[in-house]
C-alpha positions in Angstrom: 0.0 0.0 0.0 1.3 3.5 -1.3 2.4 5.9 1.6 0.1 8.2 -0.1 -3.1 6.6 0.2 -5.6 8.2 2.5 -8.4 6.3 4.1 -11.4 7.9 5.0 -14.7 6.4 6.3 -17.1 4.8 4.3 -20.6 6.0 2.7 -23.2 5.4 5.7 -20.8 4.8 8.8 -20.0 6.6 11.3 -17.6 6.0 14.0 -18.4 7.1 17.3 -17.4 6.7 21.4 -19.8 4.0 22.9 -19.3 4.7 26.6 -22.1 1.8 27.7 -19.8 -0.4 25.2 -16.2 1.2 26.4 -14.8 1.3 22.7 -15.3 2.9 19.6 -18.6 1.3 16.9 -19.1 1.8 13.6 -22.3 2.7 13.1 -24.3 2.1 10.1 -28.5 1.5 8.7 -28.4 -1.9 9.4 -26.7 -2.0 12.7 -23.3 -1.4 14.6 -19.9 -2.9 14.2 -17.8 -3.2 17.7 -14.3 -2.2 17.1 -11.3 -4.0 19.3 -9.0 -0.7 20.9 -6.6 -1.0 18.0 -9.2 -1.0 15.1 -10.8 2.1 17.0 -7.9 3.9 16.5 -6.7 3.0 13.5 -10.5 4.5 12.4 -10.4 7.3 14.2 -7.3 8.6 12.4 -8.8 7.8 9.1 -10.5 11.5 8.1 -9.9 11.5 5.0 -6.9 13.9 5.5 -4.3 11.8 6.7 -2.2 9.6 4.3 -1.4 6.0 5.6 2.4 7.1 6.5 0.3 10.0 8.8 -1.8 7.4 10.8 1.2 4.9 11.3 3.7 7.9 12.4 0.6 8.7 14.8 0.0 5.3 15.7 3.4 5.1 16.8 4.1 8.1 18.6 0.7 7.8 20.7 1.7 4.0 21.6 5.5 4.6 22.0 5.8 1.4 19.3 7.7 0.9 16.3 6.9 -1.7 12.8 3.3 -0.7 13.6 2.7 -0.5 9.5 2.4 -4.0 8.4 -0.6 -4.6 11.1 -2.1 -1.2 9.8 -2.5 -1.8 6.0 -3.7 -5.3 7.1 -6.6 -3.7 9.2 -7.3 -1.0 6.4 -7.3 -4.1 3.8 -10.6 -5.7 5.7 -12.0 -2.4 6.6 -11.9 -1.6 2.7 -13.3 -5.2 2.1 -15.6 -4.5 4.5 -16.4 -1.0 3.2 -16.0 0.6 6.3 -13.5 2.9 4.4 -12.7 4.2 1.1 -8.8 4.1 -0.1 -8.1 7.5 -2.1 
């Protein structure tokens, strides 16, 4: 996956804080996806501003971690599948 490539959330979702759930859900017409901490913040970086290289640079630095890419473009390769995003 290009450095370049800038997710962005999918067509009818939206990601939002679910304090009764503690963690992020996609939320969409037909009902609600529960996102694990690390897919939460993968999504919650993807606004359609920030490139791939942005959210694994921020990724990083927020987590103190390194070699965090690989498992990125892995998530971001379902959540396209998935439609949850759009890869521009």
């Amino acid at each position: 996956m290009d450095d370049s490539v800038t997710p962005r959330l999918g067509h009818g979702f939206r990601l939002q804080w679910e304090e009764a759930q503690g963690c992020h859900v996609l939320l969409y017409p037909e009902g609600m996806v529960k996102l694990n901490r690390s897919a939460g913040e993968i999504m919650s970086r993807c606004d359609g501003a920030t490139d791939l290289a942005g959210i694994v640079a921020s990724l990083e630095a927020a987590f103190s971690a390194t070699g965090l890419r690989p498992d990125v473009e892995k998530f971001l390769e379902i959540a396209s599948g998935n439609r949850w995003v759009t890869l521009a």
